[in-house]
Phi, psi and omega in degrees: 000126165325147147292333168296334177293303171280311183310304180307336208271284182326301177318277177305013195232104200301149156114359183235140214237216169258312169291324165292294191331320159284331181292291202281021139270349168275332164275342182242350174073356188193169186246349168260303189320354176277298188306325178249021162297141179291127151022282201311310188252020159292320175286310090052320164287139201258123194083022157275292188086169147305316127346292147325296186313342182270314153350286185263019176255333195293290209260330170294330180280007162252010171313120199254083170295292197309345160307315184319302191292310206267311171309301206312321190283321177263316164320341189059042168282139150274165168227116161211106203295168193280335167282025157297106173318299198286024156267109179328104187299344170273344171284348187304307192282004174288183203280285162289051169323157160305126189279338169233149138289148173249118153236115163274103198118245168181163191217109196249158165353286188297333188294011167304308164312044230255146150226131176268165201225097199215171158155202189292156161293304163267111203232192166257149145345274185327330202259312191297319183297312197297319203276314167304320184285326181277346149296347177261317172291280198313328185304290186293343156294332195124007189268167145293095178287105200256139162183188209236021198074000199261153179312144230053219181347287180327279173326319123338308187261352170289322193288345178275293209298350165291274171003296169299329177091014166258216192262139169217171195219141169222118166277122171226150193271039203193167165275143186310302207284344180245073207274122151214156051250150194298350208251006164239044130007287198256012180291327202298308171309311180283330189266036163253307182293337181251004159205262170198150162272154180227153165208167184237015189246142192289134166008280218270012224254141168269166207304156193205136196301318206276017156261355173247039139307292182334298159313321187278009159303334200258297188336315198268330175311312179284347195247168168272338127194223179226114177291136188219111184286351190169135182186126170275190217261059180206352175320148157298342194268002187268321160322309187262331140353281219291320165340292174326312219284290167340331188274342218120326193276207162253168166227144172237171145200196239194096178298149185224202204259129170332320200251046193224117177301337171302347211240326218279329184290295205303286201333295199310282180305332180290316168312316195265000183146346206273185188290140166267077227239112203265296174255194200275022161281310232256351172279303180325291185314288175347278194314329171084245181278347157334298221264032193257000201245032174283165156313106198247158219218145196270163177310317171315299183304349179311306231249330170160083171314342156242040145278300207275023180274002175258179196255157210313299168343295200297310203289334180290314174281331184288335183277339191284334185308143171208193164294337190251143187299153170231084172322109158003283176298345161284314177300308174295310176317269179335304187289347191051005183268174189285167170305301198290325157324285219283294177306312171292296208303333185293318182308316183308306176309297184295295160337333187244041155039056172226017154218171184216157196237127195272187166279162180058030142079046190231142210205128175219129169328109191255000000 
């Protein structure tokens, strides 16, 4: 047996975390010398037990590490353990790393420079939109986008930072052979490309409510800190907040309409301390001299980096454009253009899927 192996073994053997695991490595020097240690004197080790000690002489050897191993290889998974140079050195400093990572893509350096982006699943247009546009704008400064996949809010904010053509990370709540929730499939397959899906959990093991408080240890663990676009006061996302808060990081959040239960968590965090936050200046200013090593970028691309591929026209009707519906006739008012003008351009705008059109002749940035 390997030490990648025993460590993998060890990893997979419910009740051993990153503090036993350094208590019985400092008494035994190695993870397979853990694994052929006697019973007695496993127990012996102080915060082991019995229980535990049976675990690992009992339960680990029935561990099928080569399945394990062999999913992982055809998923095009890393394993990859915390005594590795290639474990994000910045996740090493939370209170409880993971003892191995499931990484699909890669984690480069530079994602040191990471903001996760979270909030409910169940949201508004407003919560969907604010979250995509602010992963495509931090995206396009230079952040690195962390969030966990999950439908709404999460998914969103994976899909600004693809958009930007820059970086994001997805923390899950499930092992890499088992990509859930199903219908971000192929959102999963685009974020490889523009990063890595990540789990601390084996290939197989599936969503399960009570893994994911956890996870979002790593989600707020990868970031300098967390932007929270929506959340009723029962989120997981007010979870990876405290998460944050516990590390060190900063919390943002991102204010909504008063009278939306979706609004009540971000209200809730802004009232107890986090950053109140309506665009990406107020995130920048927060980190401080962090933000002096960003990308830098002109006021136009700030403001909505697919402007500048339109011609004056567009851009004119596109900028008048937001998250909040705009009525035809305010869009004519504003523009001074002709009716018939106003209208083709819109149509036009909707074809290159950068406006969307409500009921009642009503258009928001899409």
């Amino acid at each position: 047996m390997t030490e990648f192996e025993a460590l993998l073994r060890l990893s997979m053997t419910r009740g051993i975390g990153i503090r036993t695991y350094n208590t019985l490595l400092e008494r035994f020097g190695s993870s397979e010398a853990i694994l052929n240690a006697p019973k007695a004197e496993l127990e012996a080790v102080s915060g082991v037990g019995p229980k535990l000690a049976t675990a690992i002489v009992e339960e680990s050897g029935n561990i099928d590490i080569a399945s394990e191993t062999n999913l992982a290889k055809e998923k095009n998974v890393q394993i990859i353990p915390y005594t590795s140079e290639q474990y994000p050195k910045h996740l090493k400093t939370i209170y409880d790393p993971p003892l191995v990572l499931y990484v699909k893509g890669n984690i480069l350096e530079t994602d040191v420079l990471a903001l996760a982006i979270v909030g409910a699943r169940r949201c508004t247009y407003y919560g969907l939109s604010q979250a995509e546009r602010f992963g495509q704008l931090l995206a396009q400064k230079g952040f690195c986008i962390v969030s966990g996949m999950a439908r709404g809010i999460d998914a969103a904010a994976h899909r600004g930072a693809i958009k930007a053509n820059g970086r994001t990370i997805a923390i899950l709540g499930c092992g890499l052979g088992v990509i859930y929730p199903r219908e971000n499939i192929e959102l999963a397959e685009q974020i490889v490309q523009h990063g890595a899906i990540v789990s601390e959990f084996p290939m197989r093991t599936p969503p399960d409510f009570r893994n994911f408080p956890p996870r979002n240890r790593l989600i707020s663990g990868l970031s300098l800190g967390v932007l929270v676009v929506e959340s009723s006061l029962s989120s997981g996302s007010l979870i990876t907040a405290q998460w944050a808060l516990e590390q060190g990081k900063e919390v943002f959040a991102i204010p909504g309409n008063i009278d939306s239960i979706y609004s009540r968590g971000t209200h809730k965090l802004i009232k107890e301390g986090a950053k109140l936050v309506e665009d990406i200046a107020d995130i920048i200013q927060e980190l401080g001299p962090i933000a002096e090593t960003l990308n830098p970028c002109d006021e136009a691309a700030i403001n909505d980096p697919r402007s500048l591929s339109l011609n004056s026209q567009e851009k004119k009707i596109f900028s008048l454009l937001s998250s909040s519906p705009k009525d035809i006739d305010e869009i004519i008012q504003a523009t001074e253009l002709p009716t018939s003008v106003v209208s083709s351009t819109l149509m036009i705008l909707e074809i290159k899927k950068l406006v969307k059109q409500l009921s009642g002749k009503r258009f928001v940035k899409a």
